[in-house]
N, CA, C and O atoms as a GROMACS GRO file, in nm:
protein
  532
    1UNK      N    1   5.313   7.543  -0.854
    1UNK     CA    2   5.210   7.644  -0.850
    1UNK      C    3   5.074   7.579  -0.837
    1UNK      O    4   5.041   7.465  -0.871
    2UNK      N    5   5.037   7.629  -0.808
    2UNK     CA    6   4.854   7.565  -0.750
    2UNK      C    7   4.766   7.662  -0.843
    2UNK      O    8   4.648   7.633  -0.824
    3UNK      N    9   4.775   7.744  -0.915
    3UNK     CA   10   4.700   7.776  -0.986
    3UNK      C   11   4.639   7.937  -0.963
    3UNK      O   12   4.632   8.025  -1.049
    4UNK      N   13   4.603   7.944  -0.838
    4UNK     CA   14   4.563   8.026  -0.771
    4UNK      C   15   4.602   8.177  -0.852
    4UNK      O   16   4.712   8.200  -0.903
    5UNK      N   17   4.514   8.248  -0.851
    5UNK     CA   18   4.523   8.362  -0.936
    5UNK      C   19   4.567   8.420  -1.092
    5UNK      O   20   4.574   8.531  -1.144
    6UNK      N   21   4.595   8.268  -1.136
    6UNK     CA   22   4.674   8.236  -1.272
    6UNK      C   23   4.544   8.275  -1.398
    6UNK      O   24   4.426   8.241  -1.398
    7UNK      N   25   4.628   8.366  -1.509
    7UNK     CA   26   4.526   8.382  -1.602
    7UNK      C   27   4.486   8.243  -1.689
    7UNK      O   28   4.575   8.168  -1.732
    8UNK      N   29   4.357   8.219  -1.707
    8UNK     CA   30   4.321   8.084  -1.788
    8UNK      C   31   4.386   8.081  -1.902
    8UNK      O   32   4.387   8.179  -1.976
    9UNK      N   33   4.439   7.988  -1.925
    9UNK     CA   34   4.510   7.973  -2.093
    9UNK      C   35   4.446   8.038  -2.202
    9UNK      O   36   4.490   8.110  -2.292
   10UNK      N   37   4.298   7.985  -2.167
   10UNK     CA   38   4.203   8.062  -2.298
   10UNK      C   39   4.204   8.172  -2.303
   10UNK      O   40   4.195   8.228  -2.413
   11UNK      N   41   4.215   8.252  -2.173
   11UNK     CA   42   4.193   8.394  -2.194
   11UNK      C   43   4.359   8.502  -2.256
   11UNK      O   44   4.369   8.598  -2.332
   12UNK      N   45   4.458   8.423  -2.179
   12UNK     CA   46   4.577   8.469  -2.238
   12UNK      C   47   4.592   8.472  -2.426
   12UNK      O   48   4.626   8.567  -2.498
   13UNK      N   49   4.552   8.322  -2.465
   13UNK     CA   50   4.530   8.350  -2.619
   13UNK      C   51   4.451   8.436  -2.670
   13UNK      O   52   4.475   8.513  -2.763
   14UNK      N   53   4.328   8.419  -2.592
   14UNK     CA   54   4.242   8.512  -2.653
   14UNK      C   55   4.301   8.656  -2.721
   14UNK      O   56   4.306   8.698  -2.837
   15UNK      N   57   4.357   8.727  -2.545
   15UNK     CA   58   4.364   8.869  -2.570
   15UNK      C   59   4.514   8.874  -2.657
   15UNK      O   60   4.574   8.981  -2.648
   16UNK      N   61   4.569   8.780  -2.730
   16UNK     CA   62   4.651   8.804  -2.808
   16UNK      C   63   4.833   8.848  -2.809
   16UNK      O   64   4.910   8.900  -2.889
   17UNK      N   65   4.842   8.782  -2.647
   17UNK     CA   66   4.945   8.818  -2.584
   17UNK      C   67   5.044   8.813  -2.642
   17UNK      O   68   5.098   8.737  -2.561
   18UNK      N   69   5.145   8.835  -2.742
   18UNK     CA   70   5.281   8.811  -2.751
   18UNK      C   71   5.401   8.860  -2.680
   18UNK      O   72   5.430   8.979  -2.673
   19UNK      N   73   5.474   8.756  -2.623
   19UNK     CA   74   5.588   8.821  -2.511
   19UNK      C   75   5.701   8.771  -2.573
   19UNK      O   76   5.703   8.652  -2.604
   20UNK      N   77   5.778   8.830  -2.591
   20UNK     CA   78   5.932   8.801  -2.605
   20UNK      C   79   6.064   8.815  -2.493
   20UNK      O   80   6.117   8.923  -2.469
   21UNK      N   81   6.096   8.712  -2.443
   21UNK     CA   82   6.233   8.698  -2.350
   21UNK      C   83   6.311   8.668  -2.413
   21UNK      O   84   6.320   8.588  -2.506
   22UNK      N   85   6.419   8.774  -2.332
   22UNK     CA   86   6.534   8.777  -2.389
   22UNK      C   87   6.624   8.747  -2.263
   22UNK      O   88   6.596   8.794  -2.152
   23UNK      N   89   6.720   8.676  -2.283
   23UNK     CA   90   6.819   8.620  -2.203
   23UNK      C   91   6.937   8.587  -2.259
   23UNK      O   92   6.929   8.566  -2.380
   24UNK      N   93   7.060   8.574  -2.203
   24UNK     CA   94   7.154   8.536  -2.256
   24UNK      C   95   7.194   8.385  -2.158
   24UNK      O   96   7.290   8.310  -2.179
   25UNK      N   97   7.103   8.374  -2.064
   25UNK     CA   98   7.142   8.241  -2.038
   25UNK      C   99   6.998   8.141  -2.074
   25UNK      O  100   6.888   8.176  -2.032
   26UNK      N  101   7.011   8.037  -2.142
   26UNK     CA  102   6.942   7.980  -2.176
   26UNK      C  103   6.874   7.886  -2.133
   26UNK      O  104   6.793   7.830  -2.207
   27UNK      N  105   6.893   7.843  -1.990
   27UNK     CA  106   6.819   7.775  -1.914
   27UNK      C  107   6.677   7.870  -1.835
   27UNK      O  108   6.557   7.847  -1.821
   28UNK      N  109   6.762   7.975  -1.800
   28UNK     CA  110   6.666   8.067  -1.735
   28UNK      C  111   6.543   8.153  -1.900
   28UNK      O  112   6.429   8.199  -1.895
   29UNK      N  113   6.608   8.144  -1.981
   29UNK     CA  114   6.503   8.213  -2.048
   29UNK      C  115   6.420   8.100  -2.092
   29UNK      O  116   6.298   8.114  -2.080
   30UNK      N  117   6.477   7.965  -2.153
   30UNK     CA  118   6.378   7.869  -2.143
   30UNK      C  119   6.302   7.844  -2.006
   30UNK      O  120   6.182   7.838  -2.031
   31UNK      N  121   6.331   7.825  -1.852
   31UNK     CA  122   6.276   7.839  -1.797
   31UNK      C  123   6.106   7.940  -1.773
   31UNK      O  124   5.989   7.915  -1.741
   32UNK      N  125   6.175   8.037  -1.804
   32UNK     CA  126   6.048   8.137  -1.853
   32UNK      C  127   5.957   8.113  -1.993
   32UNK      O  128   5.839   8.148  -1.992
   33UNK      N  129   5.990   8.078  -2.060
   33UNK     CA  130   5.957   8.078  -2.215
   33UNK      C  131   5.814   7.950  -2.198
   33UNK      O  132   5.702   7.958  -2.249
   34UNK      N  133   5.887   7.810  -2.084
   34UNK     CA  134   5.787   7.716  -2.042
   34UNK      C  135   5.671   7.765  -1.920
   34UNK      O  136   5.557   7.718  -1.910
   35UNK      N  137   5.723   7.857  -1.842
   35UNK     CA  138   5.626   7.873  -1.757
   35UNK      C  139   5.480   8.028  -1.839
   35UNK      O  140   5.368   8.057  -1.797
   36UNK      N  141   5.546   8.075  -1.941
   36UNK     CA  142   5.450   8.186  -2.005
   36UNK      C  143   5.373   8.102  -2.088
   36UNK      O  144   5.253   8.123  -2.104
   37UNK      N  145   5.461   7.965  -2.166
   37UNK     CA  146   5.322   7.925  -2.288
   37UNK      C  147   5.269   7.833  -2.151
   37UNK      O  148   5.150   7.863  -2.138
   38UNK      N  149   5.289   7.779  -2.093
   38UNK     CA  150   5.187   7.728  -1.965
   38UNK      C  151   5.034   7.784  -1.974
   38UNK      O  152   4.925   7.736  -2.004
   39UNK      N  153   5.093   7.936  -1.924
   39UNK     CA  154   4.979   8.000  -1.896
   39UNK      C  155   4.901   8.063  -2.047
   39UNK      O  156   4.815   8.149  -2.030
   40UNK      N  157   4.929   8.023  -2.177
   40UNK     CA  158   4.907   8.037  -2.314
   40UNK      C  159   4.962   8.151  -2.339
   40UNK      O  160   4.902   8.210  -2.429
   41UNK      N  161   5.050   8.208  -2.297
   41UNK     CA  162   5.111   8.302  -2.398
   41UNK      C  163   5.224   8.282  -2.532
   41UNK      O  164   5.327   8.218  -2.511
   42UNK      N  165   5.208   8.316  -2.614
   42UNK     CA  166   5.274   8.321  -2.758
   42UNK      C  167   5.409   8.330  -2.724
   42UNK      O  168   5.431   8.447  -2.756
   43UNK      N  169   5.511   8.287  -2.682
   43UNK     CA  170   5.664   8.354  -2.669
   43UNK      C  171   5.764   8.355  -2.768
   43UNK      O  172   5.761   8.258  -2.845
   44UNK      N  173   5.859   8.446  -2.787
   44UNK     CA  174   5.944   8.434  -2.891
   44UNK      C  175   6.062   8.435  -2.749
   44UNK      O  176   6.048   8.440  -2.627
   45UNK      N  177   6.215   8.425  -2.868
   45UNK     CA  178   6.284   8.418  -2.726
   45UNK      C  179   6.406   8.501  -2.862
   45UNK      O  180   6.395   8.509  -2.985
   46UNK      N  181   6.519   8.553  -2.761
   46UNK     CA  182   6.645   8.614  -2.796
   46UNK      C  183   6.748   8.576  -2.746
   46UNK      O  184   6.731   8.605  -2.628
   47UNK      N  185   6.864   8.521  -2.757
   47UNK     CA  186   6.988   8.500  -2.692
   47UNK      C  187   7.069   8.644  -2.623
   47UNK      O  188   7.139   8.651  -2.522
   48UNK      N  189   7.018   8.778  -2.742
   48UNK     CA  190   7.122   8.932  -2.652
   48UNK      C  191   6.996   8.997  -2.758
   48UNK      O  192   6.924   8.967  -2.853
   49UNK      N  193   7.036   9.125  -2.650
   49UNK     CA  194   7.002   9.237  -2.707
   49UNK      C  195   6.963   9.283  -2.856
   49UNK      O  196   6.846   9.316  -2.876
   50UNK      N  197   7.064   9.287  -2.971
   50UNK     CA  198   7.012   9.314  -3.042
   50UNK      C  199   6.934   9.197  -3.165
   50UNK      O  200   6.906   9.201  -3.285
   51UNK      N  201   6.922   9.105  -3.063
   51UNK     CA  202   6.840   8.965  -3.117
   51UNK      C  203   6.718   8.998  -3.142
   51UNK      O  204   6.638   8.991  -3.236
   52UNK      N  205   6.724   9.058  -2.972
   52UNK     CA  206   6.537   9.112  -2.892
   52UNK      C  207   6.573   9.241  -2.993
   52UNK      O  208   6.573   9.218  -3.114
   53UNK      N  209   6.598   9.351  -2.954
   53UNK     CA  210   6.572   9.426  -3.055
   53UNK      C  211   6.528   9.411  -3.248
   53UNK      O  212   6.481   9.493  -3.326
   54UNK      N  213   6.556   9.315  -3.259
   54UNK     CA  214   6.557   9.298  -3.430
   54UNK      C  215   6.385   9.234  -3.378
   54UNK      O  216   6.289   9.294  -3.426
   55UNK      N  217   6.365   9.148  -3.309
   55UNK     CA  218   6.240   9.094  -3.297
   55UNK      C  219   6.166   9.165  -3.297
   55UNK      O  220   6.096   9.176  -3.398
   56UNK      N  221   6.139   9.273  -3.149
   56UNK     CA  222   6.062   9.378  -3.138
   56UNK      C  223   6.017   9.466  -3.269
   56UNK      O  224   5.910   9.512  -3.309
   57UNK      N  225   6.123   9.467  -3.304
   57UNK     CA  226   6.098   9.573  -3.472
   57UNK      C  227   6.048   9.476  -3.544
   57UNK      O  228   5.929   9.506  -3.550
   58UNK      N  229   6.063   9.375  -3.603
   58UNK     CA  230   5.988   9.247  -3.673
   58UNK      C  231   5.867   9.223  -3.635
   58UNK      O  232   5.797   9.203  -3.734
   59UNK      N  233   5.815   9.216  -3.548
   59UNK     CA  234   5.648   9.164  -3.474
   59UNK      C  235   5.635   9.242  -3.327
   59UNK      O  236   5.708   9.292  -3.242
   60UNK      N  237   5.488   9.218  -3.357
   60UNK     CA  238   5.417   9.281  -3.260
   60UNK      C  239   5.369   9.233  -3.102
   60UNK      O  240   5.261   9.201  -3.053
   61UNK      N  241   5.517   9.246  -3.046
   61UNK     CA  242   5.468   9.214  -2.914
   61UNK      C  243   5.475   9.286  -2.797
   61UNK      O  244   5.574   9.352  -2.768
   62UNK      N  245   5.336   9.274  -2.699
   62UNK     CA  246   5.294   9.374  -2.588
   62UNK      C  247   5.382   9.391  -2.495
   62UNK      O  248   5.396   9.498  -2.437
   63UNK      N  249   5.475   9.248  -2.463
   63UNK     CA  250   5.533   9.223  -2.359
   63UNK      C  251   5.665   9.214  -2.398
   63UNK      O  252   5.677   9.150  -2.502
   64UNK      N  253   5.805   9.269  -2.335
   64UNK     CA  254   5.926   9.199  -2.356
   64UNK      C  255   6.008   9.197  -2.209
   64UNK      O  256   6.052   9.289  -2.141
   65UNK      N  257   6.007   9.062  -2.192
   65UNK     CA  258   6.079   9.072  -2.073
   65UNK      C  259   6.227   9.023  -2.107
   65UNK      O  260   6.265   8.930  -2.180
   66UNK      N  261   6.285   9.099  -2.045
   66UNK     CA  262   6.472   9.108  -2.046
   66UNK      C  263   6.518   9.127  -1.954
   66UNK      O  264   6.476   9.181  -1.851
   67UNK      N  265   6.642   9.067  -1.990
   67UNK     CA  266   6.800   9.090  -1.861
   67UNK      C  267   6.849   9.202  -1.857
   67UNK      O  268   6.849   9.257  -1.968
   68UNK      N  269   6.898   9.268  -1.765
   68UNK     CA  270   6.991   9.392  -1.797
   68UNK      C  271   7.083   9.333  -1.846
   68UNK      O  272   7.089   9.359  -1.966
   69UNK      N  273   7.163   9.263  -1.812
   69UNK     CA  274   7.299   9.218  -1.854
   69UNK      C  275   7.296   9.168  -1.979
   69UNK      O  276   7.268   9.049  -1.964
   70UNK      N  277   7.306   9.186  -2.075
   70UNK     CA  278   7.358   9.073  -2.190
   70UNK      C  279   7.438   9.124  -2.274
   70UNK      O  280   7.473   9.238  -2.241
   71UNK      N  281   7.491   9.080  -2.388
   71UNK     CA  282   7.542   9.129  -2.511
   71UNK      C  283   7.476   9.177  -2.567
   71UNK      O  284   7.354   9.162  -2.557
   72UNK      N  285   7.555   9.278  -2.673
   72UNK     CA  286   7.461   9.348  -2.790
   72UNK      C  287   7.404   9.441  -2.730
   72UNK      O  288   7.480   9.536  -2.752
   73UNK      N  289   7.344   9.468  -2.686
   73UNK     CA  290   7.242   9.571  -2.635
   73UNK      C  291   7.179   9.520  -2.462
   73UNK      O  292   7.086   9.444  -2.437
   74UNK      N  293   7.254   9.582  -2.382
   74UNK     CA  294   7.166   9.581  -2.230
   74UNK      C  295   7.071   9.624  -2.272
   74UNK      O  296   7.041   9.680  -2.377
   75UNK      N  297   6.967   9.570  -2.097
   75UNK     CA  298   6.838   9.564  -2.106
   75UNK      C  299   6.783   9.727  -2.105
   75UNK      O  300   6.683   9.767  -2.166
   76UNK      N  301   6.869   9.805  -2.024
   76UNK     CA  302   6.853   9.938  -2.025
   76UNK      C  303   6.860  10.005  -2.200
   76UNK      O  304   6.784  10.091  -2.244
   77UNK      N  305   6.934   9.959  -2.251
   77UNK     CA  306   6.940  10.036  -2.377
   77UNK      C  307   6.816   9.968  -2.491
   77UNK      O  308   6.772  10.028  -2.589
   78UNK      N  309   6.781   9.840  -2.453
   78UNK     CA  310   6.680   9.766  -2.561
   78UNK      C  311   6.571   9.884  -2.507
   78UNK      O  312   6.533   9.963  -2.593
   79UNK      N  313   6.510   9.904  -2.340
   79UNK     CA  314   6.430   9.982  -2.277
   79UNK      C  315   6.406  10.118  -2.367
   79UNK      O  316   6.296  10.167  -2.392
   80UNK      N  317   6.537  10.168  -2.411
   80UNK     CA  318   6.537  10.308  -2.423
   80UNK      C  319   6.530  10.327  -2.612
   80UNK      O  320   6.500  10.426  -2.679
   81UNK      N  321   6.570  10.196  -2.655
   81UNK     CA  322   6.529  10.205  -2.811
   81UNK      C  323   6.350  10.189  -2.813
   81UNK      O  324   6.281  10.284  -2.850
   82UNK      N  325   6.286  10.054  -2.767
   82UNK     CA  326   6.180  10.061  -2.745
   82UNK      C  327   6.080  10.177  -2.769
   82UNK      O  328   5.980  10.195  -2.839
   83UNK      N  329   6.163  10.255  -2.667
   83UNK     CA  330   6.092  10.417  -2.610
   83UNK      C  331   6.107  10.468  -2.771
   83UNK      O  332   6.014  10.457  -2.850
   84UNK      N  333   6.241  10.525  -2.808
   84UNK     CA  334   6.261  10.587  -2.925
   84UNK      C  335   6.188  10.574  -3.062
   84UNK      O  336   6.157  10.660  -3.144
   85UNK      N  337   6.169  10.428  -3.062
   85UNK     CA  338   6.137  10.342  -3.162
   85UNK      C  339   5.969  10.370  -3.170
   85UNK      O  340   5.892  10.373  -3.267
   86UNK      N  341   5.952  10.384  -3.064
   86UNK     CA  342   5.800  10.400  -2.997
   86UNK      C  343   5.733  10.290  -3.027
   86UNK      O  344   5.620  10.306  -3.073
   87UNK      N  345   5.770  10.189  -3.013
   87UNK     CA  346   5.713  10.070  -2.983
   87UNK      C  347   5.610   9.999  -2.890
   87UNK      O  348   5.640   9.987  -2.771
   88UNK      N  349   5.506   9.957  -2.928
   88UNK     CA  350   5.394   9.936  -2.806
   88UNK      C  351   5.420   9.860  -2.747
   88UNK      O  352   5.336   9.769  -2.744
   89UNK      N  353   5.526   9.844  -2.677
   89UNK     CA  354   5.570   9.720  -2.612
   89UNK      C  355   5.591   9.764  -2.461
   89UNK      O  356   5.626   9.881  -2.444
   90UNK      N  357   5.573   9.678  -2.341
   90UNK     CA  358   5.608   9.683  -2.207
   90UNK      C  359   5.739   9.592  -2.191
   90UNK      O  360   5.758   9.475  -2.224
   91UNK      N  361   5.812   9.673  -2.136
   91UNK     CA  362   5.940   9.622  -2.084
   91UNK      C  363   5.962   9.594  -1.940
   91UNK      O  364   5.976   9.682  -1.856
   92UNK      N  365   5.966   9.449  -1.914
   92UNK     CA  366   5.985   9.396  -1.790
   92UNK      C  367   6.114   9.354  -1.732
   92UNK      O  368   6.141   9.241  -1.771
   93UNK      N  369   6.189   9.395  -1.666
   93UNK     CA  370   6.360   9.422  -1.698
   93UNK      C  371   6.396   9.302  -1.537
   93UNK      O  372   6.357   9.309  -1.420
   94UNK      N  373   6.476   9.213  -1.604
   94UNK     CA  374   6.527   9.135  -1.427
   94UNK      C  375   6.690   9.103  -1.515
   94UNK      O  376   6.729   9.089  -1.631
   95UNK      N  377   6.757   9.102  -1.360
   95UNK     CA  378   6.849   9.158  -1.327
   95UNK      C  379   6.919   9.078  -1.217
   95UNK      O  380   6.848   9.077  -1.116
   96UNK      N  381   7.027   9.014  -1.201
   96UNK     CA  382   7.095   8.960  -1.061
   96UNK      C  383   7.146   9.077  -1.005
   96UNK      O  384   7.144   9.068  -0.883
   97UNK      N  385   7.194   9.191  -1.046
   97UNK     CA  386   7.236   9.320  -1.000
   97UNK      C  387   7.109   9.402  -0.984
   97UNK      O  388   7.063   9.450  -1.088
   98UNK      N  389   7.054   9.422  -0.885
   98UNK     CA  390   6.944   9.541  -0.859
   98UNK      C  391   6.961   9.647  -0.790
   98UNK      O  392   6.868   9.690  -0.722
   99UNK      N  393   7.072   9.705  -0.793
   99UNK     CA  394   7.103   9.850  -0.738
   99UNK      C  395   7.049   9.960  -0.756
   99UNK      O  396   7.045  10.005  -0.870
  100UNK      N  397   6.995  10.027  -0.654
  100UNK     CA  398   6.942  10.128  -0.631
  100UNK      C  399   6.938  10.216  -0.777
  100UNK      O  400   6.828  10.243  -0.826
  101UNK      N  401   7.070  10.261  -0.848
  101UNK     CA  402   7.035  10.313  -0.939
  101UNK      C  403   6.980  10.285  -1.040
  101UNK      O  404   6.892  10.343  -1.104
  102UNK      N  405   7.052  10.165  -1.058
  102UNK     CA  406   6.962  10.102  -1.218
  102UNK      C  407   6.826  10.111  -1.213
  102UNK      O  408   6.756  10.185  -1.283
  103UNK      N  409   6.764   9.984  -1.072
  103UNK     CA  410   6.623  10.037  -1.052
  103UNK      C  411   6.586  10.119  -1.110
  103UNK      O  412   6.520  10.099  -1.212
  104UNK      N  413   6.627  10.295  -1.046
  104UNK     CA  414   6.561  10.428  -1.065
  104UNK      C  415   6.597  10.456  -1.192
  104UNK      O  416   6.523  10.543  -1.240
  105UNK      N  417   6.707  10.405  -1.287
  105UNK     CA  418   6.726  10.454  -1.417
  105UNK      C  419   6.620  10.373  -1.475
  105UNK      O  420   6.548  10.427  -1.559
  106UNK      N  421   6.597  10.230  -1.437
  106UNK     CA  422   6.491  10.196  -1.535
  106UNK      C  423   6.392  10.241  -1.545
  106UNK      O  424   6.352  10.272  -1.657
  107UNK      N  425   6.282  10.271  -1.385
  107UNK     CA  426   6.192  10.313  -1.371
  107UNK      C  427   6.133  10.494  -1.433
  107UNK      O  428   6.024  10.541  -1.465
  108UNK      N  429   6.273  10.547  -1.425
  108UNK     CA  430   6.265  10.668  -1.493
  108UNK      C  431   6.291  10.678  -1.658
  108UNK      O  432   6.285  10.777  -1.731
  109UNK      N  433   6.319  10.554  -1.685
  109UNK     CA  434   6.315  10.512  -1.857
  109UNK      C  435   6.156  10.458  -1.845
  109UNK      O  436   6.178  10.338  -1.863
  110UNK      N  437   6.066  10.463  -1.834
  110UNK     CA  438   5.970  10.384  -1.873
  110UNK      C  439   5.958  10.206  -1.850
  110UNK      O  440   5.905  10.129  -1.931
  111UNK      N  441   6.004  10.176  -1.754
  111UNK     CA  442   6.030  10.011  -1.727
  111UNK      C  443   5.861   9.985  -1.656
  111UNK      O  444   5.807  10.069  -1.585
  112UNK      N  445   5.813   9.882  -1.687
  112UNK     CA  446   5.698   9.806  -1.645
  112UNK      C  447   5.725   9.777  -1.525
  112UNK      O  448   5.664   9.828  -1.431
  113UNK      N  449   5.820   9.691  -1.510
  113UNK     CA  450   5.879   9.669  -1.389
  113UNK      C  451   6.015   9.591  -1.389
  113UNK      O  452   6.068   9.579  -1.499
  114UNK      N  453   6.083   9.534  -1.277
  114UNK     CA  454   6.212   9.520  -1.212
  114UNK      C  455   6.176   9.388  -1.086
  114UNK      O  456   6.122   9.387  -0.975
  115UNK      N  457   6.248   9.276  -1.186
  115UNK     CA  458   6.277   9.180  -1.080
  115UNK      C  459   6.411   9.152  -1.048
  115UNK      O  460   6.494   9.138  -1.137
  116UNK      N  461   6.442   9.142  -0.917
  116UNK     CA  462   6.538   9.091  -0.867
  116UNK      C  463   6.610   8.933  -0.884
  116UNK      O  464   6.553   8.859  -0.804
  117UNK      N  465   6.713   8.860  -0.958
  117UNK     CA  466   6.744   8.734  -0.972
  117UNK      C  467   6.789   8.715  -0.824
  117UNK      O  468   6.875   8.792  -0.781
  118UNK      N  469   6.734   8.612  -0.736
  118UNK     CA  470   6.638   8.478  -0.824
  118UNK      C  471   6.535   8.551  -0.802
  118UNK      O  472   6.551   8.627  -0.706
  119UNK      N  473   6.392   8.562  -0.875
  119UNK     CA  474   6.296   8.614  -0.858
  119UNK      C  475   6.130   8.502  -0.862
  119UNK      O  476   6.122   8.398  -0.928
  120UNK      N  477   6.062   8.536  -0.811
  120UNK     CA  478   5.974   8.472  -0.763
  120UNK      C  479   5.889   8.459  -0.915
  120UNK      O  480   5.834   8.556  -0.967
  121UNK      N  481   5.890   8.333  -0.969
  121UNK     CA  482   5.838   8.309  -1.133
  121UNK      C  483   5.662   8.369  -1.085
  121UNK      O  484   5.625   8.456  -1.165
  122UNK      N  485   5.579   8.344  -0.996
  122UNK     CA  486   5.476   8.387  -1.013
  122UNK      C  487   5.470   8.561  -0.980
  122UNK      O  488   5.380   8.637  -1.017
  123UNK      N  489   5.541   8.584  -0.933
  123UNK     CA  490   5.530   8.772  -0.946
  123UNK      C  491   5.578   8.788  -1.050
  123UNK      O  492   5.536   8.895  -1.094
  124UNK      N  493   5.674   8.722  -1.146
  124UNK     CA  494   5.660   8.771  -1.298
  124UNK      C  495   5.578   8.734  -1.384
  124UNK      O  496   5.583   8.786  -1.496
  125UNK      N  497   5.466   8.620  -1.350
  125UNK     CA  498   5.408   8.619  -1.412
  125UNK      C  499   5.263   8.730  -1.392
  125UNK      O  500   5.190   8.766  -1.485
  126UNK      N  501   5.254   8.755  -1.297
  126UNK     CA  502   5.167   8.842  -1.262
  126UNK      C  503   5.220   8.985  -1.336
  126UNK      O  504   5.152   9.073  -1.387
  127UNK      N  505   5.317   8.978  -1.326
  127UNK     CA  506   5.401   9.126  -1.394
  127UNK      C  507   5.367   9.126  -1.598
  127UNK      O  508   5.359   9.222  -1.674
  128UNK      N  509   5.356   8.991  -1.622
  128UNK     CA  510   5.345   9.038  -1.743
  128UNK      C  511   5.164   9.005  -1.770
  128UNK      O  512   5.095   9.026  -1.870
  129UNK      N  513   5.133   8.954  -1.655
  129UNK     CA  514   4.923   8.992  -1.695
  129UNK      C  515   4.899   9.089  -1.714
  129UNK      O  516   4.833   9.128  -1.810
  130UNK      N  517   4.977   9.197  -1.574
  130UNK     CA  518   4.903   9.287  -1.567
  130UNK      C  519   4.993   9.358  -1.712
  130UNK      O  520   4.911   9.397  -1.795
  131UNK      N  521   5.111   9.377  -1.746
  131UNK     CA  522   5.116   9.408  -1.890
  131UNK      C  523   5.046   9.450  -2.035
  131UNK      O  524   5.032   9.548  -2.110
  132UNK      N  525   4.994   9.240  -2.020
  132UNK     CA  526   4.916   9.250  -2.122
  132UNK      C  527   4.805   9.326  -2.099
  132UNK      O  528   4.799   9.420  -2.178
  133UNK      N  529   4.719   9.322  -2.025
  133UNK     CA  530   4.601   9.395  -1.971
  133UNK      C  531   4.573   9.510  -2.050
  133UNK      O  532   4.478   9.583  -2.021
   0.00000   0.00000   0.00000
């Protein structure tokens, strides 16, 4: 990455970002986990669903980006406790399966947004600026 359009570290701490990824594969969520504190965000991380869920309810974070797929709780159902729970949290949902419906089920659950695996690390990171924002 060259930098180009990237939020300054200082300003990510500043505004107090906490993001939590959740993954059940652990290269890819560490993958993410290094490229968010990069840009200074706070990350927590989850192995499944109701990992991220117990977190979300534990602390206060703006951002949660998740897999659809995992144990414990898919990303669709963490999405829809979130909602219930009424949690101030944005849910950023990626997925190696992006079928038309899920898409529209997420997007009609309240989803931030929907990346496609493999997905382009700087459009998610842009996905969770504009989040925090």
């Amino acid at each position: 990455m060259t930098g180009v359009g990237r939020l300054p570290v200082r300003d990510a701490r500043e505004a107090g970002c906490r993001v939590l990824v959740a993954d059940d594969h652990p290269a890819l969520r560490g993958a993410i986990r290094d490229a968010l504190e990069s840009e200074g965000y706070a990350v927590d991380e989850a192995a499944d669903g109701r990992r991220a869920l117990d977190a979300l309810r534990a602390d206060a974070h703006r951002v949660a980006v998740t897999d659809v797929r995992m144990p414990g709780l898919n990303g669709l159902e963490l999405l829809e406790q979130v909602s219930e729970l009424g949690l101030a949290c944005r849910v950023i949902l990626v997925s190696v399966l992006a079928d038309p419906e899920t898409v529209r089920r997420a997007d009609e659950m309240g989803a931030f947004a929907f990346h496609q695996k493999p997905f382009r690390l700087d459009a998610l990171l842009a996905d969770v600026r504009a989040a925090c924002a």
